[in-house]
C-alpha positions in Angstrom: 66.8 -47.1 -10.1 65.9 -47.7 -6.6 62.7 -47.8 -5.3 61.2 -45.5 -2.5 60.1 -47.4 0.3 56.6 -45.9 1.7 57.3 -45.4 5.6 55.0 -47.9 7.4 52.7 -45.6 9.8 53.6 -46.1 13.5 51.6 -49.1 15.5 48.7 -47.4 17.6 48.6 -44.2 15.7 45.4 -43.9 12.3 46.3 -41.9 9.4 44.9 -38.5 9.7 43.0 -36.5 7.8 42.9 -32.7 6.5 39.2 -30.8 7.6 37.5 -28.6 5.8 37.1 -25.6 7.8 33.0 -24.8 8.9 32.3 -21.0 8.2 29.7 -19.7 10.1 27.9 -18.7 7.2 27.5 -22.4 6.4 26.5 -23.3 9.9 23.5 -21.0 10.1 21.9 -22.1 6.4 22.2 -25.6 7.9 20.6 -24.6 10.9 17.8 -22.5 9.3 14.3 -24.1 9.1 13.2 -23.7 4.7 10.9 -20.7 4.6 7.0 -21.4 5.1 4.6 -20.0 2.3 3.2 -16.6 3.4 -0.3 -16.5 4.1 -2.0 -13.6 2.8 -4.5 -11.2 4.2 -7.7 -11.0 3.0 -9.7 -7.6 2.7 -13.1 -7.5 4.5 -15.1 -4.9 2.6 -17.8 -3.0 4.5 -19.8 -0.2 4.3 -18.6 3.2 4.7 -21.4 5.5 7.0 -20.1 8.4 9.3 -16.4 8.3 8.9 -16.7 4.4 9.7 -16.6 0.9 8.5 -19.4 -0.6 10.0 -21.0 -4.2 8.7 -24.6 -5.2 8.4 -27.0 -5.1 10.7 -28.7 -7.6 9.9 -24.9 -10.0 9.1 -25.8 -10.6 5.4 -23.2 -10.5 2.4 -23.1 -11.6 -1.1 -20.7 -12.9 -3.4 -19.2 -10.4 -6.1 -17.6 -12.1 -9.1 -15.3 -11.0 -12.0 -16.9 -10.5 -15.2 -16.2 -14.4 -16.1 -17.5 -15.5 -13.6 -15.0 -16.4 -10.6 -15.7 -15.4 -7.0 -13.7 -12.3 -5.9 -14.9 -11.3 -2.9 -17.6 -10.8 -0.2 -19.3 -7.4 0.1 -21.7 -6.5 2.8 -25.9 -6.9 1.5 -27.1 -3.7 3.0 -30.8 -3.8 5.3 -33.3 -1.2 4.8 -32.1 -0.4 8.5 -28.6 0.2 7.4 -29.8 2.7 4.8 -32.4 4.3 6.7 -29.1 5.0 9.1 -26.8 6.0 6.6 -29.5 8.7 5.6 -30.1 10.2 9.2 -26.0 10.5 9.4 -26.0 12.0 6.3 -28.3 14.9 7.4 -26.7 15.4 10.6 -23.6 16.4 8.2 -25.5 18.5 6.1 -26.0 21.8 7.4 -22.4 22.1 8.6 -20.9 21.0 5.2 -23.2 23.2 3.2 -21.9 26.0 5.8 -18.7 25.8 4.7 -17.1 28.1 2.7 -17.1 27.3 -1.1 -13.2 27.5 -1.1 -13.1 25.1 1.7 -15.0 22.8 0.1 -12.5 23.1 -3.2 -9.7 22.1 -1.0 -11.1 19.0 0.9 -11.8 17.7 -2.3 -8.9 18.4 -4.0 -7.2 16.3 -1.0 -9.3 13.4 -2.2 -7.9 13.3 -5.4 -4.4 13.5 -3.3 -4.9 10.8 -1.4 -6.3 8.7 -5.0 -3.1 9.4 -6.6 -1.0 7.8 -3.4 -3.0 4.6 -3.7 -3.2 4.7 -7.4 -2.0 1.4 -7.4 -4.5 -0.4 -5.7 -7.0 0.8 -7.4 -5.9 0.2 -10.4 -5.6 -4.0 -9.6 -9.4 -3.6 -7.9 -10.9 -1.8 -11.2 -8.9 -4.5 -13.7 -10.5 -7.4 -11.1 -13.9 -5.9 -11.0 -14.7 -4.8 -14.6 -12.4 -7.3 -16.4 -10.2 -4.8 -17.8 -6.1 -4.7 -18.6 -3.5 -3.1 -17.1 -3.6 -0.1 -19.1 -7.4 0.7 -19.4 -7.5 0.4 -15.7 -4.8 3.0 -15.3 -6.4 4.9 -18.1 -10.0 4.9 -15.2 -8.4 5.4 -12.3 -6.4 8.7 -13.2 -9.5 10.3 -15.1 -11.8 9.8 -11.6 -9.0 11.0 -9.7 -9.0 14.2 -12.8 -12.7 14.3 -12.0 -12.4 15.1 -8.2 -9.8 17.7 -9.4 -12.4 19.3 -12.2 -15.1 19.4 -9.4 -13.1 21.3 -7.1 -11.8 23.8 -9.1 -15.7 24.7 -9.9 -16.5 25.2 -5.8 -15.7 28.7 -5.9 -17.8 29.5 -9.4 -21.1 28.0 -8.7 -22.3 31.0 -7.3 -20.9 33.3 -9.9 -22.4 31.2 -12.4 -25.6 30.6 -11.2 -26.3 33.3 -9.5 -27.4 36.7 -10.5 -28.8 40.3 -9.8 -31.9 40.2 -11.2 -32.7 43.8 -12.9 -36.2 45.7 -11.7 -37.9 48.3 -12.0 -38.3 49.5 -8.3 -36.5 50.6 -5.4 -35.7 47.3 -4.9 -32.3 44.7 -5.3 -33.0 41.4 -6.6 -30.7 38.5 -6.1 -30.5 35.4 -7.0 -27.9 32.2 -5.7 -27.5 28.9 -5.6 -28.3 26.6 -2.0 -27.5 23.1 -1.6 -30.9 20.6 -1.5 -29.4 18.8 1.4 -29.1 15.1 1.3 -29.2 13.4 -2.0 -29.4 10.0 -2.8 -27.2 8.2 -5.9 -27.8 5.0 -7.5 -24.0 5.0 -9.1 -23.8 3.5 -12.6 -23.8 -0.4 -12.6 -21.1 -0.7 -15.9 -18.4 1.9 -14.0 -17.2 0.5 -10.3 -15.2 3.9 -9.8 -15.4 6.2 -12.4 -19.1 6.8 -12.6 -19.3 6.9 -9.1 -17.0 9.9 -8.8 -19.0 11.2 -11.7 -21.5 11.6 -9.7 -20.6 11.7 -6.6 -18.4 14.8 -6.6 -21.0 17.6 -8.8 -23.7 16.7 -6.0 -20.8 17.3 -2.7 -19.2 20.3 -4.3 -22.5 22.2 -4.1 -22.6 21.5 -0.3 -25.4 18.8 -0.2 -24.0 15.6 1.7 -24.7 12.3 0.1 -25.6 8.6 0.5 -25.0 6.6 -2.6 -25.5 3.0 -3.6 -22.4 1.1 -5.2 -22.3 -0.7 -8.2 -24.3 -4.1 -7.3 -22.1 -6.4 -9.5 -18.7 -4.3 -8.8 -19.0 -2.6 -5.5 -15.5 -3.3 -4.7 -13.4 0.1 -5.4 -16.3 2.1 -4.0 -15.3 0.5 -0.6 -11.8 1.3 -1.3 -12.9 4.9 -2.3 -14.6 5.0 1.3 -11.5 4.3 3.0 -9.7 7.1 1.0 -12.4 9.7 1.9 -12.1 7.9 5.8 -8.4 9.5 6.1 -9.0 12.4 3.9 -10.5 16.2 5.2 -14.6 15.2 3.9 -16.1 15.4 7.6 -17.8 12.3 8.5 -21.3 12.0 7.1 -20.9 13.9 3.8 -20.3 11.2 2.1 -22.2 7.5 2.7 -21.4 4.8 0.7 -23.4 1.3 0.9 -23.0 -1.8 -0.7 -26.3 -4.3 -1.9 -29.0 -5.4 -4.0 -30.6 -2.4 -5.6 -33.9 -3.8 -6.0 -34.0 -4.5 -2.3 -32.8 -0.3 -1.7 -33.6 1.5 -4.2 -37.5 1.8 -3.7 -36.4 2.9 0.3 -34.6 4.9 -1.0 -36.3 6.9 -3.4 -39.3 7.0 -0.9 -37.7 8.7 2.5 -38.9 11.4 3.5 -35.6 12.7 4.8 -34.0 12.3 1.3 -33.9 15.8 -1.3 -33.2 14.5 -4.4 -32.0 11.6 -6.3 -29.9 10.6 -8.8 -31.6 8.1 -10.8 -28.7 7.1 -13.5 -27.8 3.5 -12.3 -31.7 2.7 -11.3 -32.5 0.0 -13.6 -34.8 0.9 -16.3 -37.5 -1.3 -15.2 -37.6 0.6 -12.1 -37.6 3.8 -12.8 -41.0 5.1 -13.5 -41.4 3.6 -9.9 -39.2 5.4 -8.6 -40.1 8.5 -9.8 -43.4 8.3 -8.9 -42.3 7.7 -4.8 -40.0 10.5 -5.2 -43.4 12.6 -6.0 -44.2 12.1 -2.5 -41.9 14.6 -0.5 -40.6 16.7 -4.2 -37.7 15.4 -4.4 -35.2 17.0 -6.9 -34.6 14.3 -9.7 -31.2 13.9 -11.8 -32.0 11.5 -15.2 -29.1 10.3 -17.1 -29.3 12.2 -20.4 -31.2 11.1 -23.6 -29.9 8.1 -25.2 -27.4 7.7 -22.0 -27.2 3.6 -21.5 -25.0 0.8 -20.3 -22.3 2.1 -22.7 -21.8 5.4 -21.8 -18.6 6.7 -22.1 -16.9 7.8 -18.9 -14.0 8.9 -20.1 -15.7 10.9 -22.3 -15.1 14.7 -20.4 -17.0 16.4 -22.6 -20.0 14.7 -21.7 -19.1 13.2 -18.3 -18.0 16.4 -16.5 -20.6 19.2 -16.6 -21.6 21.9 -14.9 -25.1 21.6 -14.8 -25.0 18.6 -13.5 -23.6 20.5 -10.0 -26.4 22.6 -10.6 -29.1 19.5 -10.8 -28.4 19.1 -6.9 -28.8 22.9 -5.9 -31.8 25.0 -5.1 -31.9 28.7 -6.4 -32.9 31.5 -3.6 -34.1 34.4 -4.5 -33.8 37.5 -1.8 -35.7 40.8 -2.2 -33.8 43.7 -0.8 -35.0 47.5 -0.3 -32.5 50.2 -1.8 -31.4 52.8 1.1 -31.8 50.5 3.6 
Protein backbone atom coordinates (compact mmCIF):
# COMPACT_ATOMS: atom_id res chain seq x y z
CA UNK A 1 0.00 0.00 0.00
CA UNK A 2 1.36 3.36 -0.69
CA UNK A 3 2.15 5.67 1.66
CA UNK A 4 0.64 9.26 1.99
CA UNK A 5 3.20 11.79 1.72
CA UNK A 6 2.48 14.76 4.43
CA UNK A 7 2.62 18.09 2.21
CA UNK A 8 5.70 20.07 3.48
CA UNK A 9 4.25 23.63 4.68
CA UNK A 10 5.34 26.38 2.32
CA UNK A 11 8.90 28.31 3.18
CA UNK A 12 7.98 31.70 5.02
CA UNK A 13 4.50 30.73 6.05
CA UNK A 14 4.00 29.07 10.39
CA UNK A 15 1.36 26.55 10.83
CA UNK A 16 -1.62 28.18 12.08
CA UNK A 17 -3.75 27.68 14.74
CA UNK A 18 -7.67 27.43 15.56
CA UNK A 19 -8.75 30.33 18.55
CA UNK A 20 -11.05 29.83 20.89
CA UNK A 21 -13.50 32.43 20.58
CA UNK A 22 -13.56 35.21 23.89
CA UNK A 23 -17.26 35.73 24.99
CA UNK A 24 -17.80 38.75 26.68
CA UNK A 25 -19.05 37.13 29.53
CA UNK A 26 -15.58 35.72 30.06
CA UNK A 27 -13.94 39.03 29.47
CA UNK A 28 -15.72 40.88 32.24
CA UNK A 29 -15.12 38.01 35.13
CA UNK A 30 -11.48 38.35 34.10
CA UNK A 31 -11.65 41.95 34.41
CA UNK A 32 -13.63 42.03 37.64
CA UNK A 33 -11.65 42.92 40.82
CA UNK A 34 -12.77 39.50 43.71
CA UNK A 35 -15.36 41.01 45.94
CA UNK A 36 -14.04 42.82 49.31
CA UNK A 37 -15.62 41.60 52.65
CA UNK A 38 -18.61 43.91 53.63
CA UNK A 39 -18.06 45.86 56.53
CA UNK A 40 -20.87 46.05 58.78
CA UNK A 41 -22.66 48.86 60.57
CA UNK A 42 -22.62 49.04 63.97
CA UNK A 43 -25.73 50.38 66.11
CA UNK A 44 -25.05 53.32 68.41
CA UNK A 45 -27.65 53.00 71.15
CA UNK A 46 -28.74 56.18 72.90
CA UNK A 47 -31.23 57.40 74.96
CA UNK A 48 -34.62 58.08 73.83
CA UNK A 49 -36.05 61.74 75.53
CA UNK A 50 -38.61 63.99 73.60
CA UNK A 51 -39.12 62.18 70.36
CA UNK A 52 -35.17 62.06 70.15
CA UNK A 53 -31.93 60.17 70.39
CA UNK A 54 -29.84 62.24 72.24
CA UNK A 55 -26.37 60.93 74.02
CA UNK A 56 -25.02 61.82 77.45
CA UNK A 57 -24.30 64.86 78.67
CA UNK A 58 -21.79 64.22 80.38
CA UNK A 59 -20.19 61.48 77.15
CA UNK A 60 -20.14 58.37 79.54
CA UNK A 61 -21.19 54.70 78.39
CA UNK A 62 -20.72 51.29 79.70
CA UNK A 63 -20.26 48.03 78.38
CA UNK A 64 -23.41 45.59 78.21
CA UNK A 65 -22.50 41.96 77.96
CA UNK A 66 -24.47 38.68 77.10
CA UNK A 67 -25.36 36.62 79.87
CA UNK A 68 -21.83 34.62 79.49
CA UNK A 69 -20.14 37.13 79.50
CA UNK A 70 -19.02 38.62 75.96
CA UNK A 71 -19.15 42.25 75.22
CA UNK A 72 -22.27 43.21 73.09
CA UNK A 73 -22.53 46.60 72.97
CA UNK A 74 -22.07 50.12 74.39
CA UNK A 75 -25.10 51.86 75.93
CA UNK A 76 -25.18 55.46 77.01
CA UNK A 77 -24.47 55.79 81.33
CA UNK A 78 -27.13 58.36 81.94
CA UNK A 79 -26.13 61.82 84.38
CA UNK A 80 -28.35 62.90 87.02
CA UNK A 81 -28.66 66.01 84.44
CA UNK A 82 -29.92 63.77 81.71
CA UNK A 83 -32.69 62.47 83.95
CA UNK A 84 -33.51 65.50 85.63
CA UNK A 85 -34.19 66.60 81.67
CA UNK A 86 -35.89 63.61 80.63
CA UNK A 87 -38.39 64.46 83.62
CA UNK A 88 -39.11 68.26 82.81
CA UNK A 89 -39.89 66.84 78.97
CA UNK A 90 -41.93 64.47 80.30
CA UNK A 91 -44.21 67.00 82.09
CA UNK A 92 -44.34 69.31 79.37
CA UNK A 93 -46.21 66.19 77.59
CA UNK A 94 -48.29 65.58 80.28
CA UNK A 95 -51.22 67.68 80.35
CA UNK A 96 -51.79 67.35 76.52
CA UNK A 97 -51.62 63.48 76.54
CA UNK A 98 -53.73 63.13 79.51
CA UNK A 99 -56.15 65.55 77.38
CA UNK A 100 -56.63 63.28 74.93
CA UNK A 101 -59.43 61.43 74.41
CA UNK A 102 -59.44 57.86 75.97
CA UNK A 103 -60.13 56.38 72.41
CA UNK A 104 -57.27 58.27 71.10
CA UNK A 105 -55.09 57.10 73.38
CA UNK A 106 -56.35 53.22 72.41
CA UNK A 107 -55.27 53.86 68.91
CA UNK A 108 -51.71 55.38 69.33
CA UNK A 109 -50.95 52.53 71.19
CA UNK A 110 -52.43 50.02 69.30
CA UNK A 111 -49.99 51.54 66.39
CA UNK A 112 -47.12 50.66 68.62
CA UNK A 113 -47.85 47.19 68.77
CA UNK A 114 -48.12 47.74 64.74
CA UNK A 115 -45.00 49.04 64.18
CA UNK A 116 -43.50 45.93 66.88
CA UNK A 117 -44.88 43.34 64.69
CA UNK A 118 -43.02 45.01 61.41
CA UNK A 119 -39.70 44.82 63.15
CA UNK A 120 -40.48 41.60 64.87
CA UNK A 121 -37.46 40.43 63.68
CA UNK A 122 -35.07 42.48 65.13
CA UNK A 123 -36.21 42.20 68.21
CA UNK A 124 -36.32 38.95 68.35
CA UNK A 125 -32.14 38.68 67.58
CA UNK A 126 -31.67 41.66 70.34
CA UNK A 127 -33.87 39.81 73.15
CA UNK A 128 -31.99 36.14 72.29
CA UNK A 129 -28.41 38.39 72.55
CA UNK A 130 -29.47 40.16 75.65
CA UNK A 131 -31.09 37.52 77.93
CA UNK A 132 -29.29 34.48 76.42
CA UNK A 133 -32.29 32.98 75.12
CA UNK A 134 -33.11 30.63 71.70
CA UNK A 135 -34.76 31.29 68.77
CA UNK A 136 -37.98 30.26 69.86
CA UNK A 137 -38.33 31.69 73.49
CA UNK A 138 -37.34 34.97 71.97
CA UNK A 139 -40.08 34.82 69.48
CA UNK A 140 -42.24 33.40 72.15
CA UNK A 141 -41.25 37.37 74.28
CA UNK A 142 -41.45 39.44 71.63
CA UNK A 143 -45.07 38.61 70.36
CA UNK A 144 -46.49 38.55 74.07
CA UNK A 145 -45.10 42.41 74.63
CA UNK A 146 -46.29 43.31 71.38
CA UNK A 147 -49.93 41.29 72.80
CA UNK A 148 -49.44 43.46 75.84
CA UNK A 149 -49.47 46.89 74.06
CA UNK A 150 -52.62 45.45 72.29
CA UNK A 151 -54.36 44.32 75.82
CA UNK A 152 -53.59 47.85 77.15
CA UNK A 153 -55.26 49.55 74.58
CA UNK A 154 -58.25 47.81 74.27
CA UNK A 155 -58.76 48.86 78.18
CA UNK A 156 -58.31 52.95 77.20
CA UNK A 157 -61.86 53.39 76.73
CA UNK A 158 -63.01 51.24 80.13
CA UNK A 159 -61.00 52.76 82.75
CA UNK A 160 -63.49 55.18 83.42
CA UNK A 161 -66.38 52.83 83.31
CA UNK A 162 -64.65 50.78 85.60
CA UNK A 163 -63.40 52.90 88.00
CA UNK A 164 -65.64 55.38 88.06
CA UNK A 165 -68.96 55.61 89.63
CA UNK A 166 -72.14 57.69 90.76
CA UNK A 167 -71.91 57.64 94.19
CA UNK A 168 -75.61 57.20 95.76
CA UNK A 169 -76.74 60.10 98.53
CA UNK A 170 -79.13 61.06 100.29
CA UNK A 171 -79.48 64.76 99.24
CA UNK A 172 -80.26 66.97 96.44
CA UNK A 173 -77.06 66.27 95.32
CA UNK A 174 -75.09 63.98 92.29
CA UNK A 175 -72.04 62.41 93.31
CA UNK A 176 -69.40 61.33 90.91
CA UNK A 177 -66.64 59.73 90.92
CA UNK A 178 -63.56 59.08 87.93
CA UNK A 179 -60.39 58.33 87.37
CA UNK A 180 -57.35 61.26 86.45
CA UNK A 181 -54.02 60.59 85.46
CA UNK A 182 -51.13 61.36 88.43
CA UNK A 183 -48.98 62.94 85.76
CA UNK A 184 -45.44 61.92 85.37
CA UNK A 185 -44.40 58.64 86.69
CA UNK A 186 -41.20 57.23 87.07
CA UNK A 187 -40.42 53.16 86.24
CA UNK A 188 -37.45 51.28 87.32
CA UNK A 189 -38.35 48.37 84.52
CA UNK A 190 -37.56 44.78 85.76
CA UNK A 191 -33.77 43.90 85.50
CA UNK A 192 -34.43 39.86 84.41
CA UNK A 193 -37.02 41.02 81.30
CA UNK A 194 -35.11 43.59 78.63
CA UNK A 195 -38.51 44.01 76.77
CA UNK A 196 -41.21 42.30 78.10
CA UNK A 197 -41.34 43.68 81.63
CA UNK A 198 -40.84 46.92 80.36
CA UNK A 199 -43.96 47.00 78.23
CA UNK A 200 -45.54 45.50 81.29
CA UNK A 201 -45.21 48.38 82.78
CA UNK A 202 -44.76 50.76 80.71
CA UNK A 203 -48.09 50.61 78.85
CA UNK A 204 -50.93 50.31 82.25
CA UNK A 205 -49.13 53.62 83.55
CA UNK A 206 -49.51 55.54 79.53
CA UNK A 207 -52.94 54.21 78.90
CA UNK A 208 -54.31 56.10 81.86
CA UNK A 209 -52.92 59.39 80.42
CA UNK A 210 -49.85 60.00 82.79
CA UNK A 211 -46.51 60.40 80.56
CA UNK A 212 -43.61 58.43 81.68
CA UNK A 213 -39.74 58.30 82.22
CA UNK A 214 -38.49 54.83 82.81
CA UNK A 215 -35.09 53.29 83.52
CA UNK A 216 -33.97 50.27 81.29
CA UNK A 217 -32.79 47.18 82.40
CA UNK A 218 -29.04 47.95 83.62
CA UNK A 219 -27.59 44.67 82.43
CA UNK A 220 -29.89 44.38 79.20
CA UNK A 221 -30.91 47.84 78.20
CA UNK A 222 -30.52 47.02 74.56
CA UNK A 223 -34.23 46.32 73.14
CA UNK A 224 -35.51 49.17 75.35
CA UNK A 225 -33.49 51.45 72.98
CA UNK A 226 -34.87 49.65 70.06
CA UNK A 227 -38.45 50.02 71.61
CA UNK A 228 -37.60 53.97 71.72
CA UNK A 229 -37.00 54.07 68.15
CA UNK A 230 -40.39 52.23 67.45
CA UNK A 231 -42.32 54.67 69.69
CA UNK A 232 -39.90 57.62 67.66
CA UNK A 233 -41.93 56.80 64.24
CA UNK A 234 -45.03 55.71 65.88
CA UNK A 235 -48.28 58.38 66.87
CA UNK A 236 -46.99 58.57 71.12
CA UNK A 237 -46.35 62.46 70.92
CA UNK A 238 -42.92 63.26 72.00
CA UNK A 239 -42.36 63.27 75.74
CA UNK A 240 -44.92 60.65 76.75
CA UNK A 241 -42.71 58.22 76.80
CA UNK A 242 -38.78 58.70 78.14
CA UNK A 243 -36.61 56.00 78.13
CA UNK A 244 -32.84 56.18 79.73
CA UNK A 245 -30.22 53.85 79.87
CA UNK A 246 -27.64 53.49 83.24
CA UNK A 247 -26.57 52.48 86.52
CA UNK A 248 -29.56 52.34 88.76
CA UNK A 249 -27.84 52.98 91.84
CA UNK A 250 -26.45 56.13 90.39
CA UNK A 251 -30.58 57.19 89.28
CA UNK A 252 -32.66 55.62 91.11
CA UNK A 253 -32.36 57.71 94.47
CA UNK A 254 -32.83 61.08 91.85
CA UNK A 255 -35.29 59.73 90.81
CA UNK A 256 -37.46 58.68 93.51
CA UNK A 257 -36.62 62.05 95.15
CA UNK A 258 -37.84 64.83 92.39
CA UNK A 259 -40.09 66.86 93.14
CA UNK A 260 -41.63 67.01 89.70
CA UNK A 261 -42.09 63.15 89.72
CA UNK A 262 -46.02 61.63 90.79
CA UNK A 263 -45.38 58.30 91.34
CA UNK A 264 -43.14 55.46 91.01
CA UNK A 265 -42.89 52.21 89.99
CA UNK A 266 -40.64 50.54 92.29
CA UNK A 267 -40.58 46.77 90.75
CA UNK A 268 -36.94 46.63 89.19
CA UNK A 269 -35.46 48.85 92.34
CA UNK A 270 -33.14 46.54 93.88
CA UNK A 271 -34.24 45.17 97.14
CA UNK A 272 -31.52 46.72 99.09
CA UNK A 273 -32.80 49.99 97.95
CA UNK A 274 -36.07 50.05 98.39
CA UNK A 275 -36.95 51.09 101.82
CA UNK A 276 -34.73 54.08 100.67
CA UNK A 277 -36.57 54.79 98.18
CA UNK A 278 -39.66 54.77 99.64
CA UNK A 279 -38.85 56.90 102.26
CA UNK A 280 -37.71 59.93 99.58
CA UNK A 281 -40.77 59.28 97.71
CA UNK A 282 -42.47 60.44 101.27
CA UNK A 283 -41.25 63.76 100.49
CA UNK A 284 -43.66 65.21 97.72
CA UNK A 285 -46.55 61.86 98.19
CA UNK A 286 -45.67 60.24 95.59
CA UNK A 287 -48.06 57.39 94.41
CA UNK A 288 -46.07 54.11 94.84
CA UNK A 289 -46.50 50.75 92.64
CA UNK A 290 -44.77 47.49 94.61
CA UNK A 291 -44.33 44.43 92.73
CA UNK A 292 -46.79 42.00 94.34
CA UNK A 293 -46.02 39.63 97.34
CA UNK A 294 -43.63 37.02 96.72
CA UNK A 295 -42.91 38.74 93.06
CA UNK A 296 -38.84 38.21 92.52
CA UNK A 297 -36.23 37.82 89.90
CA UNK A 298 -38.33 34.94 88.47
CA UNK A 299 -41.40 36.21 87.78
CA UNK A 300 -43.13 34.99 85.06
CA UNK A 301 -43.86 37.49 82.27
CA UNK A 302 -45.51 35.50 80.07
CA UNK A 303 -47.69 34.66 82.68
CA UNK A 304 -51.08 36.98 81.52
CA UNK A 305 -52.92 36.16 84.25
CA UNK A 306 -50.72 37.73 86.53
CA UNK A 307 -48.72 40.14 84.25
CA UNK A 308 -51.57 41.98 82.63
CA UNK A 309 -54.01 43.60 85.15
CA UNK A 310 -56.20 46.06 85.46
CA UNK A 311 -55.40 47.43 88.64
CA UNK A 312 -52.22 47.88 87.90
CA UNK A 313 -53.65 50.91 85.29
CA UNK A 314 -55.38 51.96 88.10
CA UNK A 315 -52.08 52.16 90.53
CA UNK A 316 -50.99 55.23 88.28
CA UNK A 317 -54.48 57.16 88.42
CA UNK A 318 -55.99 59.58 90.90
CA UNK A 319 -59.74 59.25 91.62
CA UNK A 320 -61.89 62.77 91.53
CA UNK A 321 -64.66 63.14 93.13
CA UNK A 322 -67.22 66.06 91.91
CA UNK A 323 -70.28 67.23 93.99
CA UNK A 324 -73.01 68.41 91.74
CA UNK A 325 -76.48 70.15 92.81
CA UNK A 326 -79.74 68.49 91.33
CA UNK A 327 -81.91 71.25 89.17
CA UNK A 328 -79.08 73.11 88.44
Amino acid sequence: MAERKQKAPTAGKQPTTRKQPVTRAVAKAAATPAPVARIAVRKTYKLYVGGQFPRSESGRTYIVRTPDGAPLANAVRSSKKDLRDAIRTARGAALGWAGKTAMNRGQVLYRVAELMEGRRAQFVDEVAAAEGLSGAAAEAVVDRAIDRWVWYAGWADKISQLFGTVNPVGASYFNFTFPEATGVVGIVAPESSSLLGLVSRLAPAVVGGNAVVALASESRPLPAVTLGEVLATSDVPGGVINILTGLRRELVPILAGHMDVNAIDTWGVPRDMRTAVEEAAIENVKRLARPPRGADERFDWLDDRRAQRPEWIAAFLEMKTVWHPIGM
